[in-house]
N, C-alpha and C positions, 0 to 999 in steps of 0.2 A: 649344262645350263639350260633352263626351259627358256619358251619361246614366249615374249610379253602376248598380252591378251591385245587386241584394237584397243580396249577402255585404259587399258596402263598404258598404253602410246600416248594415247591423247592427252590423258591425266599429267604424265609426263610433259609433254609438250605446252600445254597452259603452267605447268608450274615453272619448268624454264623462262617461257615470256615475261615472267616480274623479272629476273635479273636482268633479262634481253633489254627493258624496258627502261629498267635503270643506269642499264650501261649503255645504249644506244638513241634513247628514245623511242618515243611512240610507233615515227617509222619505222625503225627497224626491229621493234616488236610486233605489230602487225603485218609487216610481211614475212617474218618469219612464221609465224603460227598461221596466216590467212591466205598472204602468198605461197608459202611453201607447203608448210604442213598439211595444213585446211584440206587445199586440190588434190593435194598428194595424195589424201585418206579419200577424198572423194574419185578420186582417182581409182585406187584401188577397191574401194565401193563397187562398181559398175563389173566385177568380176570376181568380189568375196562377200556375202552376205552379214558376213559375219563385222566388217570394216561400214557397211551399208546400216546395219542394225545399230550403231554407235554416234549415227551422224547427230538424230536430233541432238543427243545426249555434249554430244561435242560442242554445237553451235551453241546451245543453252548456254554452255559453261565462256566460249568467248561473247557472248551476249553480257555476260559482268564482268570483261576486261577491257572492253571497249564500247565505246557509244555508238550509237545506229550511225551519227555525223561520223563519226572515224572509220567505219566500216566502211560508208557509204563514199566517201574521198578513198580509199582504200580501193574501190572497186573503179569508180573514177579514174586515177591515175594506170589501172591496168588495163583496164579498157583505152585510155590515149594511148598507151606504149605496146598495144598489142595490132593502132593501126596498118595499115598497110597502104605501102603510096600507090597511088591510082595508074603511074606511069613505070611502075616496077619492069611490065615485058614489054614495054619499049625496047629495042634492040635487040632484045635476046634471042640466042638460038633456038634451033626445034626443043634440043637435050636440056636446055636450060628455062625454056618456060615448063618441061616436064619435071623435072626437078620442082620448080615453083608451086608447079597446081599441088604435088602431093606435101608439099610442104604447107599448102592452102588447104588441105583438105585437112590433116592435123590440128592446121590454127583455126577450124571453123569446130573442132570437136570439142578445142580447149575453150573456146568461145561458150559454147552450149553447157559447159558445164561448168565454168565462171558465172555465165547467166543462173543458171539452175542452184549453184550454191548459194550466191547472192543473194537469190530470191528467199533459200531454206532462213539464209541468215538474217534475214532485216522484215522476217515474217513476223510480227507482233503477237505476242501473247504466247510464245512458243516456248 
């Protein structure tokens, strides 16, 4: 069995999101393709050119499945639920704000590159 291209991934993945859409709603077609997929590709971007080469082409295509407002709450709602409480290493031990910071460090990468997609996606005229 050959190995799909990036562009059949993602071709794939917007074509699922009409059923996702119709059988879940909006939510849960846009996180499935923006929250999931979307980062995931962009994700693996940052270490295959060939998945990096495909983004515009990507975002274009969820740019006529979703409106800049649905993206843009889309990024909203991940942005709330990826806060972090201010009083977290209250109490905690040496081991356990150690644990924290690299798990802080993770969430400031996925951070940057939620931001940086965001941006790719709600970039006008693209």
């Amino acid at each position: 069995m050959a190995l799909r291209t990036p562009e059949q991934i993602w071709k794939d993945c917007c074509t699922a999101t009409v059923d996702i859409r119709v059988q879940h709603g909006l939510r849960g077609a846009i996180e499935y393709l923006i929250g999931d997929k979307l980062m995931m590709f962009a994700q693996t971007g940052e270490t295959n050119p060939e998945f990096l080469a495909e983004l515009p082409a990507f975002s274009k295509r969820i740019r006529k499945l979703f409106t800049a407002a649905e993206i843009e709450d889309h990024f909203e709602r991940a942005e709330y639920a990826a806060r972090v409480d201010p009083d977290i290493l209250k109490g905690a031990s040496a081991e356990e704000i150690e644990q924290l910071q690299e798990g802080f460090e993770d969430d400031r990468r996925s951070r940057e590159r939620r931001d940086w997609v965001k941006a790719m996606l709600l970039r006008s005229g693209s």
